[in-house]
N, C-alpha and C positions, 0 to 999 in steps of 0.2 A: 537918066540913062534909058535903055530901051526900054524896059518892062515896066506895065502900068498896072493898076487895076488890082485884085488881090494877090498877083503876083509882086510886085510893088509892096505889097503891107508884110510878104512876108520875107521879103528881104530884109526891110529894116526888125522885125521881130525875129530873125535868123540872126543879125549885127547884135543884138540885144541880149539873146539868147550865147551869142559867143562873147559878150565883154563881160555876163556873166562868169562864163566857164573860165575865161584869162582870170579873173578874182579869184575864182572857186580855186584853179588852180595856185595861184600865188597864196593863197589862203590854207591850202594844203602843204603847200611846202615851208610855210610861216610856223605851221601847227607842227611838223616832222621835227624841223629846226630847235622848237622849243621843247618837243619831248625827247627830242636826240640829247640837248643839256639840260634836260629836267634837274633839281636839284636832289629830289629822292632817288628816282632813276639814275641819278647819274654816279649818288655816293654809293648805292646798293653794287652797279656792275661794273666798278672800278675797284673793288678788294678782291686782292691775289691773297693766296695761302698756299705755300708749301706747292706753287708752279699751276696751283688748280684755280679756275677762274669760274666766275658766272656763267650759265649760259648766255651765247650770242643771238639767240634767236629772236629778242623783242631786236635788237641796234640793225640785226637784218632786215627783220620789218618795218624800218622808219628810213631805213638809206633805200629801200625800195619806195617807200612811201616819198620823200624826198625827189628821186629821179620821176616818179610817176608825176607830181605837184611841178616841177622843171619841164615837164614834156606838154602837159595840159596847156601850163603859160603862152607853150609855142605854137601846139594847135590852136587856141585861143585866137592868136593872134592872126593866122592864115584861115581861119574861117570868116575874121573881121573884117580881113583884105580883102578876100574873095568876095564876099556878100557886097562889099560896096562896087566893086570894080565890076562884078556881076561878071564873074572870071570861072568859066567852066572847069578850065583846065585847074585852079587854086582848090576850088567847090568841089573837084573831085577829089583832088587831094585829100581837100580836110576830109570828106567822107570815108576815103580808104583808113584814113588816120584813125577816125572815128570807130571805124569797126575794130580795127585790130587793140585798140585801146578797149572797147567793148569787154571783149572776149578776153583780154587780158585780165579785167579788172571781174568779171565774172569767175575762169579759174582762181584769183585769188580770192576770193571770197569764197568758191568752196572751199580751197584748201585751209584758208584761213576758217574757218565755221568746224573743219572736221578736227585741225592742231589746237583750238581757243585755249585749250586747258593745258598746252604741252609746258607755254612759259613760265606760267604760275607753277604745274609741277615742277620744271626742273628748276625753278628759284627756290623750293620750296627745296628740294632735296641737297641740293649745294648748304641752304640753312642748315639743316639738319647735319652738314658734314664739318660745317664750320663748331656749329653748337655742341658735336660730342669732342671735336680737338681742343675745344675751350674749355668743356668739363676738365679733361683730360690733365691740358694746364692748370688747371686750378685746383689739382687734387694733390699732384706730384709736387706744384711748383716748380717749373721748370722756368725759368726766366730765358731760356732759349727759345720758347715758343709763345713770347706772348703775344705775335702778331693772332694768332687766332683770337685772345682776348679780345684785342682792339678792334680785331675784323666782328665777332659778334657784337660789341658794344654800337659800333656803326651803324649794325643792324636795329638792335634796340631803339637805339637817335632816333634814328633815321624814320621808322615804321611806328614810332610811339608805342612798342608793345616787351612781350619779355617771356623769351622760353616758348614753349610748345603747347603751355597750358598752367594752369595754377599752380599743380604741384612741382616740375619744372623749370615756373619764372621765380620760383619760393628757391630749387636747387640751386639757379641760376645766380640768385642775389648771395646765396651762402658761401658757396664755391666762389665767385668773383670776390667776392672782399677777403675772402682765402687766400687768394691768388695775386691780391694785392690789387684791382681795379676792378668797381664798380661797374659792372656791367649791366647792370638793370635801376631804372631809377624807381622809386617807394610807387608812384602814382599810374605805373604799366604793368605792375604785379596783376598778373592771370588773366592780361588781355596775350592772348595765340599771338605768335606771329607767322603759323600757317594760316590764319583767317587775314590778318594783314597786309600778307604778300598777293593771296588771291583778292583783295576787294582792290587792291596799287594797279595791278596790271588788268585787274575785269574792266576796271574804269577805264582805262587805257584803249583797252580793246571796244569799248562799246562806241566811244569817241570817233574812233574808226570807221565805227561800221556805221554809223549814222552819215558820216561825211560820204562814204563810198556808195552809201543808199541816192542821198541827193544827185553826186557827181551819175549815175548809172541814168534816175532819170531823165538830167538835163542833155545828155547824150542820144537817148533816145528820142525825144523831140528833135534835136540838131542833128541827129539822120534825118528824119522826116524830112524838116523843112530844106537841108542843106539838096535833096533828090529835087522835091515839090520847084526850086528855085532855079534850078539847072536845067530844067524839064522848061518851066518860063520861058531862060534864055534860050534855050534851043528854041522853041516854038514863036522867039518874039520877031516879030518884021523888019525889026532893027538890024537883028542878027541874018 
C-alpha cells in the first residue's frame, strides 16, 4: 500500500497488536461466560429464602464484563481492517473507540478497587442470615422451614467449610442432625465460612484485575501506534 519504511513496520505491529486485543477480547468474554456459570458461584447465588436472595453485584459485574469482552472483539476487528486497508477514516474510529473504552475501563477499576470488599461482605451477611433461620429451624423443628436448612447445607457443599467458626460449625452439626439434616460434614468442622466466602470471590476479583491490567496496557500502545499510523498515511505521497 502506500506507506513504507517504519511506517510500514508499524502497521503490521498495530494488525498485531489488534489481533491480539480481538483474542484478549474473546478471552474475556470466554472467562465472564465461565464464571457467570461457575459451578460454586452458581450454587451459592441461586438459593432463595423466604423472597430474600443473594446479592447481585458479582453477575452485575461479569454481564458488564461480558458486554465489555463482546465490544473489544469488535474493536478488535476495526482496528485489523483499518491497519491493513491503511483506512484514516476505520483508524480514527478504532481510536475514538479506544479512548472511550480507556476511560471506561479506568472508572471501573476505580470503582471496582474502592467496592473490592462489598461482594464478599454482602455474601457474607446474606450467610449469616440464612445460618441464624437454619439455627432457628433446628431448634423449634419446624419442617415448614427447612428450605433454610437446605440452603445452609448448599452453603457448606459448596464452600467446603461449616458455620462462622469452631464453636459454631460444632452448633451447626448438633442443631442439623436436630433438625433432621446434616448440615455440616465431620471433615469442615471449624473451617469459617466467613474466610471461605472472602478467599471464592478475592480470587475472583484478582482474576479480574490482572486481565484489565494487561487489556489497559495493550490499549495504550494501540493509541500510540493507531495516531503514529494515521499520521503515515496522511503524510504518505500515495495519499
Amino acid at each position: 500500500m502506500g506507506v513504507d519504511g517504519c511506517t510500514r513496520c508499524i502497521k503490521y505491529t498495530l494488525f498485531v497488536f489488534n489481533f491480539i486485543f480481538w483474542l484478549v477480547g474473546g478471552g474475556i468474554l470466554g472467562l465472564a461466560l465461565f464464571m457467570r456459570h461457575d459451578h460454586q458461584v452458581k450454587s451459592l447465588l441461586d438459593i432463595t429464602l423466604d423472597g430474600r436472595q443473594p446479592p447481585s453485584t458479582f453477575y452485575n459485574s461479569i454481564h458488564i464484563l461480558i458486554a465489555v469482552g463482546a465490544v473489544m472483539m469488535v474493536v478488535g476487528f476495526l482496528g485489523c481492517y483499518g491497519a491493513i486497508q491503511e483506512s484514516q477514516c476505520l483508524l480514527g474510529t478504532f481510536f475514538t473507540c479506544l479512548v472511550i473504552l480507556f476511560a471506561c475501563e479506568v472508572a471501573a477499576g476505580i470503582y471496582g478497587y474502592m467496592h473490592r470488599e462489598t461482594i464478599s461482605k454482602d455474601m457474607i451477611t446474606f450467610y449469616d442470615f440464612m445460618y441464624d433461620e437454619a439455627m432457628k429451624v433446628g431448634v423449634t423443628q419446624n419442617g415448614d422451614n427447612k428450605p433454610a436448612m437446605q440452603g445452609l447445607k448448599i452453603f457448606h457443599e459448596t464452600l467446603k467449610c461449616c458455620g462462622k467458626g469452631l464453636g459454631t460449625s460444632l452448633l451447626s452439626k448438633v442443631v442439623g442432625i436436630a433438625g433432621g439434616t446434616d448440615v455440616c460434614s465431620n471433615e469442615y468442622i471449624g473451617v469459617s465460612c466467613h474466610t471461605s466466602i472472602n478467599e471464592l470471590f478475592s480470587t475472583k476479583i484478582y482474576i479480574v484485575g490482572i486481565v484489565a491490567l494487561v487489556i489497559a496496557v495493550i490499549m495504550i500502545f494501540e493509541m500510540i501506534f493507531s495516531m503514529v499510523l494515521c499520521c503515515g498515511i496522511r503524510n504518505s505521497p500515495v495519499y
